[in-house]
Biopython code that builds the backbone (N, CA, C, O; Angstrom):
import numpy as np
from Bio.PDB.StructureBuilder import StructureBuilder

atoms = [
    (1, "UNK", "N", (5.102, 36.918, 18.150)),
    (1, "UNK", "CA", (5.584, 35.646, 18.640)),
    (1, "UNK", "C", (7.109, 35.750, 18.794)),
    (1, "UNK", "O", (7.800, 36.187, 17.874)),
    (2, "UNK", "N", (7.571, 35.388, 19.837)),
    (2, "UNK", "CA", (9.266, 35.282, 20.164)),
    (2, "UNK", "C", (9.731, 34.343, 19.270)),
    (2, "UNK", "O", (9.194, 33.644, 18.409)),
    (3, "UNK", "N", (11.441, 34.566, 19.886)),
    (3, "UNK", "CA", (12.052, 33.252, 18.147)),
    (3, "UNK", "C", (11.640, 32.343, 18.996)),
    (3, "UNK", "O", (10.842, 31.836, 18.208)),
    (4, "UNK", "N", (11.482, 31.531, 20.218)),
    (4, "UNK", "CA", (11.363, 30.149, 20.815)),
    (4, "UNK", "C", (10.114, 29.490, 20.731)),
    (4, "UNK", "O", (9.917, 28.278, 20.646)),
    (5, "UNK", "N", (8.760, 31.003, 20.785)),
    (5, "UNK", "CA", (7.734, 30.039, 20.295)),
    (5, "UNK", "C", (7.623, 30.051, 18.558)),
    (5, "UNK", "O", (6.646, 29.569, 17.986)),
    (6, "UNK", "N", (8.349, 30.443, 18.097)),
    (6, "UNK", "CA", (8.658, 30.037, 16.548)),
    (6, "UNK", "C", (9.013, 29.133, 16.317)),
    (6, "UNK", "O", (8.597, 28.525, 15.331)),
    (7, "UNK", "N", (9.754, 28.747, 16.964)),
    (7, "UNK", "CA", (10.750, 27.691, 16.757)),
    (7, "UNK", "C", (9.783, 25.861, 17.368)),
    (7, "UNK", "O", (9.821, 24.725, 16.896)),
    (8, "UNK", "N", (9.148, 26.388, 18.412)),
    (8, "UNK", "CA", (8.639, 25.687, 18.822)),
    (8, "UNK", "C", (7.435, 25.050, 17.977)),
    (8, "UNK", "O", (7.116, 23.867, 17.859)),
    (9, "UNK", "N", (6.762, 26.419, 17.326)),
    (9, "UNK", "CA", (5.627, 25.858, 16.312)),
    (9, "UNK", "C", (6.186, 25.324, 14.899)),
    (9, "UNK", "O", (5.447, 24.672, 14.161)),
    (10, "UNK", "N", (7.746, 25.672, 14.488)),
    (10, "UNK", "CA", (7.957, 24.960, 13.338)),
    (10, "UNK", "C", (8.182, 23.530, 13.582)),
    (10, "UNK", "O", (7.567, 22.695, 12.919)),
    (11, "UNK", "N", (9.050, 23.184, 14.519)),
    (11, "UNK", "CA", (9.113, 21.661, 14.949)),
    (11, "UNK", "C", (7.638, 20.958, 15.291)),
    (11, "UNK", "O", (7.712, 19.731, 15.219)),
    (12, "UNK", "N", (6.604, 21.349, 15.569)),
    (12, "UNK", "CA", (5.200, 21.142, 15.946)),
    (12, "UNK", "C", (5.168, 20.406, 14.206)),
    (12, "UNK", "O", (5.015, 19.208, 13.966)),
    (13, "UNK", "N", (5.329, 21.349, 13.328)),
    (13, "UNK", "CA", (4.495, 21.819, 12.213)),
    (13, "UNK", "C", (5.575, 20.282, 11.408)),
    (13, "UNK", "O", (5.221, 19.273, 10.797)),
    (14, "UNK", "N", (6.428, 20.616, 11.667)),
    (14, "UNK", "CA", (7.535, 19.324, 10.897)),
    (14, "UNK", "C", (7.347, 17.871, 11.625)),
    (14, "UNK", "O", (7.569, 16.886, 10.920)),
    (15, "UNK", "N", (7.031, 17.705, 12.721)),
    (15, "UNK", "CA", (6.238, 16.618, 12.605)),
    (15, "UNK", "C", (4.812, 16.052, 12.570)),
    (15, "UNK", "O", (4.475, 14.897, 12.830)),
    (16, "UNK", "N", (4.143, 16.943, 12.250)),
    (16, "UNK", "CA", (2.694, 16.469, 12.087)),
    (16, "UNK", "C", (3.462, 16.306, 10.038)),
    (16, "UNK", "O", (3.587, 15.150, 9.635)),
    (17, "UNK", "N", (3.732, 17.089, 9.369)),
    (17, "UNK", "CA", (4.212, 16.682, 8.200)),
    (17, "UNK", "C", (4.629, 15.455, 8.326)),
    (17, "UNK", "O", (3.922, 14.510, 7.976)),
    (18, "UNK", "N", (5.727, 15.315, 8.797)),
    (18, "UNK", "CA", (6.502, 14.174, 8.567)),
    (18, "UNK", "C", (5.481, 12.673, 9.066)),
    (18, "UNK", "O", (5.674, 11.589, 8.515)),
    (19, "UNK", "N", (4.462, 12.853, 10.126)),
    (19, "UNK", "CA", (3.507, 11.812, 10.077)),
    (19, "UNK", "C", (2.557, 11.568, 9.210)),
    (19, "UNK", "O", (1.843, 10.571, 9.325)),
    (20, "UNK", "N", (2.403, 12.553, 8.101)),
    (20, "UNK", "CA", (1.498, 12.469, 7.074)),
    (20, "UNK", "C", (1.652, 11.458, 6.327)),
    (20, "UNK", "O", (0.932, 10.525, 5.973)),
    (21, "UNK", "N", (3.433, 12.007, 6.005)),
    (21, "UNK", "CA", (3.951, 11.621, 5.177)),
    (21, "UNK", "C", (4.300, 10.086, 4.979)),
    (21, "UNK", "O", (4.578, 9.365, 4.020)),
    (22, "UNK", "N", (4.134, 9.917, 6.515)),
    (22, "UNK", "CA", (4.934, 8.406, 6.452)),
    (22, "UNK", "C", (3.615, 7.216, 6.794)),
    (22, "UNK", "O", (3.742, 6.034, 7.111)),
    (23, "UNK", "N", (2.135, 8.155, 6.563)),
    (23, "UNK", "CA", (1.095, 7.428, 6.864)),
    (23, "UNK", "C", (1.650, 5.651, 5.372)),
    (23, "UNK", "O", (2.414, 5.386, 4.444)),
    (24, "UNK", "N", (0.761, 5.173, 6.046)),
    (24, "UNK", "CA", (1.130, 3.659, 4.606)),
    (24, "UNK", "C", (-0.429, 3.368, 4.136)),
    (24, "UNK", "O", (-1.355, 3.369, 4.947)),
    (25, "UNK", "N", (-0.574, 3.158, 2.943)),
    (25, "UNK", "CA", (-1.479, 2.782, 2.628)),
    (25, "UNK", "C", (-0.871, 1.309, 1.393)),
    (25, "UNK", "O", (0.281, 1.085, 1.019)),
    (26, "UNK", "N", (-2.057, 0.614, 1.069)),
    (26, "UNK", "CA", (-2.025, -0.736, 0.458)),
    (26, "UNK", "C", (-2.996, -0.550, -0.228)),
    (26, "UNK", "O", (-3.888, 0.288, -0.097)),
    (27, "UNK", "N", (-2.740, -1.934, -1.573)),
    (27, "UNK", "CA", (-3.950, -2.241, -2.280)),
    (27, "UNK", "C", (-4.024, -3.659, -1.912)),
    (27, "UNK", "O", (-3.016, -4.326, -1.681)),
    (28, "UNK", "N", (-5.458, -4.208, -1.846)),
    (28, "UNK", "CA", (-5.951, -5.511, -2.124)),
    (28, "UNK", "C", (-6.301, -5.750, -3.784)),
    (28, "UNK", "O", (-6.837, -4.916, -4.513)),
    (29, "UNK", "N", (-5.943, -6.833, -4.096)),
    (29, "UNK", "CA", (-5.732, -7.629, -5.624)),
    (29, "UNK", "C", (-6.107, -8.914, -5.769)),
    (29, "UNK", "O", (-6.247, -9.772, -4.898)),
    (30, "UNK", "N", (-6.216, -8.963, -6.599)),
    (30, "UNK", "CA", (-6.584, -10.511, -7.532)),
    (30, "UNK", "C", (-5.455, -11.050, -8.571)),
    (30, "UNK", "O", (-5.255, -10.473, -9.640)),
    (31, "UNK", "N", (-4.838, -12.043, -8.223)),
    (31, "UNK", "CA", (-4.169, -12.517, -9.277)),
    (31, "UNK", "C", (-3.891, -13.964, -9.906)),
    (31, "UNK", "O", (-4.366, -14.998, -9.436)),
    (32, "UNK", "N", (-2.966, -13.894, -11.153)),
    (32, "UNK", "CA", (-3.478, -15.438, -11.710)),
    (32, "UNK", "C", (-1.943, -16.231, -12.397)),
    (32, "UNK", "O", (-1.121, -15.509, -12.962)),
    (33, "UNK", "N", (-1.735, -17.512, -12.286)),
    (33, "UNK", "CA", (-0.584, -18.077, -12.788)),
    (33, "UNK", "C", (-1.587, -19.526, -13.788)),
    (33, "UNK", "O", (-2.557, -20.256, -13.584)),
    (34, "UNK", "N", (-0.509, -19.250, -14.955)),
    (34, "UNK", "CA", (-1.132, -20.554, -16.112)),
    (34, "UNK", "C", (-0.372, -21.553, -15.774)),
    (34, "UNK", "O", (0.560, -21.502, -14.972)),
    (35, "UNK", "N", (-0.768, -22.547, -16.410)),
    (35, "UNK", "CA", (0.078, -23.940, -16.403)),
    (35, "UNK", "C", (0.252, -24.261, -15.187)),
    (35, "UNK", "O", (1.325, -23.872, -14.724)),
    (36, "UNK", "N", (-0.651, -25.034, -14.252)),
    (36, "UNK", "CA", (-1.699, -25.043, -14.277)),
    (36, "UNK", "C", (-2.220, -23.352, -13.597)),
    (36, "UNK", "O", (-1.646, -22.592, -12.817)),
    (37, "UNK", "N", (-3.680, -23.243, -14.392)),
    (37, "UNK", "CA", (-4.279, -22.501, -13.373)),
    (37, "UNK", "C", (-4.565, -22.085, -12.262)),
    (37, "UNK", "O", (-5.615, -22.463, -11.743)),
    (38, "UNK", "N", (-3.589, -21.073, -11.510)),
    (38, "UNK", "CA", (-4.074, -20.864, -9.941)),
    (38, "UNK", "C", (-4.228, -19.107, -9.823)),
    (38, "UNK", "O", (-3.500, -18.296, -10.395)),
    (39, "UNK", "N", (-5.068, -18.884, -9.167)),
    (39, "UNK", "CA", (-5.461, -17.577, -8.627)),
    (39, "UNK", "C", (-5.150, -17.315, -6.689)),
    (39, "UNK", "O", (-5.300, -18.081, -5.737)),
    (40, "UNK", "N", (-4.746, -16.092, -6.770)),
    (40, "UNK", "CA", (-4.702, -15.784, -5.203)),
    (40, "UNK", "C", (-5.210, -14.456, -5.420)),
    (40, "UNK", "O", (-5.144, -13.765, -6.437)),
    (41, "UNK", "N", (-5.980, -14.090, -3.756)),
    (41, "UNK", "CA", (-5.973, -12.875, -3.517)),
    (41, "UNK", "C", (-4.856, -12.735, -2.584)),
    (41, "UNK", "O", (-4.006, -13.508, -2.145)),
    (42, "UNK", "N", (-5.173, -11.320, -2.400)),
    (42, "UNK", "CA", (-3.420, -10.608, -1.510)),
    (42, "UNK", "C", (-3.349, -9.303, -1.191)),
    (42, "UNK", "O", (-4.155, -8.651, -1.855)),
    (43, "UNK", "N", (-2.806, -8.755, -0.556)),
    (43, "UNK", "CA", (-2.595, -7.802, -0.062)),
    (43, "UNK", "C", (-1.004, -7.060, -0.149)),
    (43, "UNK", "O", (0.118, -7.532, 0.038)),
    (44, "UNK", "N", (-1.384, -5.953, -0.451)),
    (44, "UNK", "CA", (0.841, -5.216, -0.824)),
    (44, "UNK", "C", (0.307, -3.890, -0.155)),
    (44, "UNK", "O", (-0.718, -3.209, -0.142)),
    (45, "UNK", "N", (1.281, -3.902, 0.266)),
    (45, "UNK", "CA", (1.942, -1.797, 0.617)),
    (45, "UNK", "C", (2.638, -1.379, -0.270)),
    (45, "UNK", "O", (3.745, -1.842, -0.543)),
    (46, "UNK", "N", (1.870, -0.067, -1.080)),
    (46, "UNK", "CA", (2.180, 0.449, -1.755)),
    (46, "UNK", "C", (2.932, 1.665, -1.251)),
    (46, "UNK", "O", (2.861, 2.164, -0.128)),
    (47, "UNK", "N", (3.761, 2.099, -2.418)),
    (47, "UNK", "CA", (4.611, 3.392, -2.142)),
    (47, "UNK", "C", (3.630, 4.438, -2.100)),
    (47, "UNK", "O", (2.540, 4.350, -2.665)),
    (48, "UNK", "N", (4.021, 5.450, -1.416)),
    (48, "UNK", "CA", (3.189, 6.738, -1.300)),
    (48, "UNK", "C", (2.832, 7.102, -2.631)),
    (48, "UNK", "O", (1.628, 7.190, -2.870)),
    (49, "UNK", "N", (3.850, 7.386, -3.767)),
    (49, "UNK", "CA", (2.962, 7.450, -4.719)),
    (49, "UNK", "C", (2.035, 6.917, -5.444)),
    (49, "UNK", "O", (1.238, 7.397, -6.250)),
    (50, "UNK", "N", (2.291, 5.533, -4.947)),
    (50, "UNK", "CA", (0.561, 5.311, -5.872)),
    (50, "UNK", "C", (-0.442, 5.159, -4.485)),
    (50, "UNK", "O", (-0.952, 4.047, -4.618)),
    (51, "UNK", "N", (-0.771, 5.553, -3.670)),
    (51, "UNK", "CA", (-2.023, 5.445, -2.243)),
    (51, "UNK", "C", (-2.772, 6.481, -3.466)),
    (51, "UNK", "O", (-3.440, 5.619, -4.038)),
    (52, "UNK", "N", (-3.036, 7.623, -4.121)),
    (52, "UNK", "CA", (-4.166, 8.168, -4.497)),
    (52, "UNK", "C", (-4.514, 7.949, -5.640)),
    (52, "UNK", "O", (-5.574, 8.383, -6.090)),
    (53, "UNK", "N", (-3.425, 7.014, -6.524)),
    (53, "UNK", "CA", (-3.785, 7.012, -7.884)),
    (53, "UNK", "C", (-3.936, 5.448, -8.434)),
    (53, "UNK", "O", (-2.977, 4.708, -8.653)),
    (54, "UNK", "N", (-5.040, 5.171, -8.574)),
    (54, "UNK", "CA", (-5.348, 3.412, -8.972)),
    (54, "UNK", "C", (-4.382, 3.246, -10.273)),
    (54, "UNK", "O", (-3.711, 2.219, -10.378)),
    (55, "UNK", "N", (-4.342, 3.907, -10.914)),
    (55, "UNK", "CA", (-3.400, 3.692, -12.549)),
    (55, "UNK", "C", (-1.999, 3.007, -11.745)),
    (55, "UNK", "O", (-1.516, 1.898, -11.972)),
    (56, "UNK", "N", (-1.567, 3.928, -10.845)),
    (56, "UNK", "CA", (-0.123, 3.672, -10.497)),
    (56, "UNK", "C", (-0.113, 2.686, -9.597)),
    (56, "UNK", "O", (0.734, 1.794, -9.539)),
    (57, "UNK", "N", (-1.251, 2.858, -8.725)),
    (57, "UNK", "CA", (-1.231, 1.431, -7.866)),
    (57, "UNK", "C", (-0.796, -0.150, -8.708)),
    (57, "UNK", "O", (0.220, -0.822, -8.529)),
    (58, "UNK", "N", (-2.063, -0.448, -9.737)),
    (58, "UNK", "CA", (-1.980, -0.703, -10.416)),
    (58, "UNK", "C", (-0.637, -1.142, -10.944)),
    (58, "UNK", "O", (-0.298, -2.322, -10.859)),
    (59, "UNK", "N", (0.303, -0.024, -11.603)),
    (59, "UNK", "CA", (1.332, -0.686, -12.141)),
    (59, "UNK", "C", (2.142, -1.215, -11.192)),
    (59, "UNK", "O", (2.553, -2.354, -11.415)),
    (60, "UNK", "N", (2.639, -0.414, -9.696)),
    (60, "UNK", "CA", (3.331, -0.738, -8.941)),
    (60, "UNK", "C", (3.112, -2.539, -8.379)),
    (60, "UNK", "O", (4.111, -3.247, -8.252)),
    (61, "UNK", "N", (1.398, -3.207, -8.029)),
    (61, "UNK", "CA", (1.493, -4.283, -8.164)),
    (61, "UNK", "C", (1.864, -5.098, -8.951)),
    (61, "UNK", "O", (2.420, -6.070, -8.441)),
    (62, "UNK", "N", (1.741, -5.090, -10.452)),
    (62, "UNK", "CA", (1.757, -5.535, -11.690)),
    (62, "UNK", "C", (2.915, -5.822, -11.187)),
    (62, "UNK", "O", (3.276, -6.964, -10.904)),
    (63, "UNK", "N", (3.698, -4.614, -11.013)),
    (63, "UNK", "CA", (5.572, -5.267, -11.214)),
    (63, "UNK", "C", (5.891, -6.146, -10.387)),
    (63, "UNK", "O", (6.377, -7.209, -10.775)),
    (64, "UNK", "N", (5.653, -5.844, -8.902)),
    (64, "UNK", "CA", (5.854, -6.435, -7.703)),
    (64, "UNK", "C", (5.471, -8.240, -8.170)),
    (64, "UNK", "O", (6.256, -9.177, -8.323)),
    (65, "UNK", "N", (4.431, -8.209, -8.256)),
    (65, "UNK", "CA", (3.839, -9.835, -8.233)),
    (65, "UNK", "C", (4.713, -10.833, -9.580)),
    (65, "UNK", "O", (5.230, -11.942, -9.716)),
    (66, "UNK", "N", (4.454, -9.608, -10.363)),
    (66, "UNK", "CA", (5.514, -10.381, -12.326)),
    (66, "UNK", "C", (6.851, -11.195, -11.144)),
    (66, "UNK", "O", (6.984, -12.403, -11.339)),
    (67, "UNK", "N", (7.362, -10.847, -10.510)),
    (67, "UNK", "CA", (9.114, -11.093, -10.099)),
    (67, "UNK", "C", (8.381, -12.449, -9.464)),
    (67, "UNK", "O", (9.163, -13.368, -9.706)),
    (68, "UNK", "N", (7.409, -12.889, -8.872)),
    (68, "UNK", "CA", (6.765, -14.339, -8.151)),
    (68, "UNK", "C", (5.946, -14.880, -9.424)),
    (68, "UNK", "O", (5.456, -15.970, -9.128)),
    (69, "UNK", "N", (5.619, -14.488, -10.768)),
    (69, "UNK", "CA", (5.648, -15.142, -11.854)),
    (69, "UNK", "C", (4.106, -14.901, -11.889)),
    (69, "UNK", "O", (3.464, -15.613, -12.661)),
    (70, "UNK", "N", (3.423, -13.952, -11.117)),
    (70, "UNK", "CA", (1.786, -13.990, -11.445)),
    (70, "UNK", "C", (1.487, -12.805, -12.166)),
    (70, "UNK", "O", (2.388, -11.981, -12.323)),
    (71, "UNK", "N", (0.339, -12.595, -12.635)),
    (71, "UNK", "CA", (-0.244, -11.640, -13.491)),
    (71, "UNK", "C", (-1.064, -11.303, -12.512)),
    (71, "UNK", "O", (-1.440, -11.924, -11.517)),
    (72, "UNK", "N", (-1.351, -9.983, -13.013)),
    (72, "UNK", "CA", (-2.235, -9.054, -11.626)),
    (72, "UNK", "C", (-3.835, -9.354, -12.957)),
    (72, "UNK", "O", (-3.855, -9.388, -14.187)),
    (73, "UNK", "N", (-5.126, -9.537, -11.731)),
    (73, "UNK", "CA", (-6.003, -9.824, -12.806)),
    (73, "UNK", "C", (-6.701, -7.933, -12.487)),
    (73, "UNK", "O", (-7.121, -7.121, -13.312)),
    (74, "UNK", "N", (-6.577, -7.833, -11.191)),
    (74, "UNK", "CA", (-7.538, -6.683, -10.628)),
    (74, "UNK", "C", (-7.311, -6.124, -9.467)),
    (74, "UNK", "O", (-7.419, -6.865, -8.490)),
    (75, "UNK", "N", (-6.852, -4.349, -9.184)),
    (75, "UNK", "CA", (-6.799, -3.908, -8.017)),
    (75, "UNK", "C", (-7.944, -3.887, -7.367)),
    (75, "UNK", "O", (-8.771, -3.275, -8.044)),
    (76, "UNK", "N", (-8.511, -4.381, -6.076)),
    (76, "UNK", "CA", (-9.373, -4.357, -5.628)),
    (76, "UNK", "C", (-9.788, -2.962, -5.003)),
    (76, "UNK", "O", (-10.624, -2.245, -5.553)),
    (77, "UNK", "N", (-9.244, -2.669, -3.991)),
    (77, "UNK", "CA", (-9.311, -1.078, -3.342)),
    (77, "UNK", "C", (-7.706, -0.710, -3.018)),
    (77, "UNK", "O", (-6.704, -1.418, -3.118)),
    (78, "UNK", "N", (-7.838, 0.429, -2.668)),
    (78, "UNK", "CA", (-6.602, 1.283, -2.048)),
    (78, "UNK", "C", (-7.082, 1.197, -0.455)),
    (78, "UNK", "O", (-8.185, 0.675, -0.296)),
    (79, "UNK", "N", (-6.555, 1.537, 0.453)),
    (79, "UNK", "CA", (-6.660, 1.312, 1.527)),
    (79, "UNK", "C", (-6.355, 1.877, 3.006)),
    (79, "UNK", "O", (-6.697, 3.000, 2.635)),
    (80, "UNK", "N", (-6.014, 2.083, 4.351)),
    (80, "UNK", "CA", (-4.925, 2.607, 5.032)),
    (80, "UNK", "C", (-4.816, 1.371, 5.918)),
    (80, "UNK", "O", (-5.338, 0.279, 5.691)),
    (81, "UNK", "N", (-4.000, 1.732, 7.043)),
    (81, "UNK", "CA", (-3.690, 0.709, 8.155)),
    (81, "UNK", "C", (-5.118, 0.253, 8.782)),
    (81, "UNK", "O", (-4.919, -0.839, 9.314)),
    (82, "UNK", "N", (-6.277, 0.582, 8.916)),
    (82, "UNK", "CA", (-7.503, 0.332, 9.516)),
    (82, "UNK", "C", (-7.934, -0.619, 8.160)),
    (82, "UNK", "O", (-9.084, -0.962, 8.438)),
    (83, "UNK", "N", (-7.682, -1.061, 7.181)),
    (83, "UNK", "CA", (-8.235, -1.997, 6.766)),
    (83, "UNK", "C", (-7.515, -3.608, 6.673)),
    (83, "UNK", "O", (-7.985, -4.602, 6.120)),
    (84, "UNK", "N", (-6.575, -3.504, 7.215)),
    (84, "UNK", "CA", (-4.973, -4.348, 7.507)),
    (84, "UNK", "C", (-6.114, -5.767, 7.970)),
    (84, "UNK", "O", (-6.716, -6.589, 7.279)),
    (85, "UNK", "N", (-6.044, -5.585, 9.160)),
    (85, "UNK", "CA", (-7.011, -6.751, 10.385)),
    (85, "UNK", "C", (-8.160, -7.609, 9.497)),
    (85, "UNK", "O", (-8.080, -8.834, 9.404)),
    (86, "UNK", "N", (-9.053, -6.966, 8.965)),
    (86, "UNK", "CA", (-10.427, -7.916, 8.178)),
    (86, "UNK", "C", (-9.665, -8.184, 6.793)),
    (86, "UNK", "O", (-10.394, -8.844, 6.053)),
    (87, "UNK", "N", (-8.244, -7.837, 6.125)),
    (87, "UNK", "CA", (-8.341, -8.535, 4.905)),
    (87, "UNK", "C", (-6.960, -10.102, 5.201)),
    (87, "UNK", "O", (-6.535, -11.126, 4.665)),
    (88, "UNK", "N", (-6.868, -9.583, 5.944)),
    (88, "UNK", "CA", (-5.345, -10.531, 7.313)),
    (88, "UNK", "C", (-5.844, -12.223, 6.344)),
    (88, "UNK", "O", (-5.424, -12.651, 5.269)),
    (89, "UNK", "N", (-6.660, -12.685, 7.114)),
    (89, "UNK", "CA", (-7.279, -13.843, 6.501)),
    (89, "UNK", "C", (-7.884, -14.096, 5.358)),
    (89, "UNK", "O", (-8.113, -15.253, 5.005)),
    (90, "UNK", "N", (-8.112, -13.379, 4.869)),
    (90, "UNK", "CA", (-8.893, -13.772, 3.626)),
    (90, "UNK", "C", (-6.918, -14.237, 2.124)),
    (90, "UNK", "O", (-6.619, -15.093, 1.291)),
    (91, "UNK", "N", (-6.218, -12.841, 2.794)),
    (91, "UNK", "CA", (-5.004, -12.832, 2.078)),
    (91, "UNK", "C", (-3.981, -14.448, 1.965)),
    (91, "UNK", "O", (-3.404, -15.039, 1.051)),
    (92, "UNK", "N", (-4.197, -14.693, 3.543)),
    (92, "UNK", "CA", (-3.035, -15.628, 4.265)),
    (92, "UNK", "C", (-1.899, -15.395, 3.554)),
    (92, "UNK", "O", (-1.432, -14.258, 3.619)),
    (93, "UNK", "N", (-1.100, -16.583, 2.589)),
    (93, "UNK", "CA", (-0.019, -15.967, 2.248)),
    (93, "UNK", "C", (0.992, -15.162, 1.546)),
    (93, "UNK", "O", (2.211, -15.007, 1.475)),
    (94, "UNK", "N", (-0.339, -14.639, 0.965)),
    (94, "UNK", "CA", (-0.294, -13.383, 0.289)),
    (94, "UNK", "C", (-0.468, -11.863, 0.940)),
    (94, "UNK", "O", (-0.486, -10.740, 0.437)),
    (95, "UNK", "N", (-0.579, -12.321, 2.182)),
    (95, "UNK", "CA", (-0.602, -11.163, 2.862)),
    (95, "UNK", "C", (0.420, -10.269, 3.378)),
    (95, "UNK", "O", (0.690, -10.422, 4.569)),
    (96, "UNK", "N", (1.218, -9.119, 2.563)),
    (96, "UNK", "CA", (2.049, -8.254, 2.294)),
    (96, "UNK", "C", (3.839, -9.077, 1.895)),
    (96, "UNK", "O", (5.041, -8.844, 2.017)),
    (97, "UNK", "N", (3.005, -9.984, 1.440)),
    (97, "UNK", "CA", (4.033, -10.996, 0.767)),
    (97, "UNK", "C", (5.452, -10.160, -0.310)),
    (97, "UNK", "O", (6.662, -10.147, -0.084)),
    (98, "UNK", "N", (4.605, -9.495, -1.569)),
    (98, "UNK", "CA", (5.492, -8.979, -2.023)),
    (98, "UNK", "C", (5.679, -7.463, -1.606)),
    (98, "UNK", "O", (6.624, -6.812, -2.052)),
]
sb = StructureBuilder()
sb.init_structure("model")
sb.init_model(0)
sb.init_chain("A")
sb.init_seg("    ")
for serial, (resi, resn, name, xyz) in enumerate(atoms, 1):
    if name == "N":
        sb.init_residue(resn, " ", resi, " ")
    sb.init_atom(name, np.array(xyz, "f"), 0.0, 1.0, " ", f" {name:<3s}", serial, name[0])
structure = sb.get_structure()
């Protein structure tokens, strides 16, 4: 292979990476505020590091929602951009709120 089609397949190769990388994934959740009692579901984009790991998903909502004063009750699923559209409504304004 010459240096140009080298060159050509590393730039190939650096952006199919770099689209991996910047794929987004989300969790859907359940959460709850006392005094009085209210629950919402919702929807967040999570950081790349937690898309494979529910533990971290998990904490990453926990924190996110604590700063709007709710308690996370339950991660529902992890997710990618193809599940965005069918959870849209069910979220309303919880939908990528925090």
């Amino acid at each position: 292979m010459n240096k140009s089609a080298s060159f050509i397949a590393a730039c190939a190769a650096a952006v199919l990476m770099a689209g991996a990388a910047d794929a987004a994934c989300f969790a859907d959740y359940k959460a709850k505020q006392d005094n009085p009692l209210r629950l919402h579901y919702g929807v967040i984009q999570l950081d790349e590091a937690a898309c494979n790991n529910t533990r971290a998903a998990a904490g990453e909502v926990k924190r996110r929602i604590a700063r709007g004063g709710w308690t996370l009750l339950n991660v529902m699923s992890i997710f990618d951009e193809g599940g965005l559209d069918e959870r849209k409504g069910s979220a309303g304004e919880y939908f990528l709120r925090f």
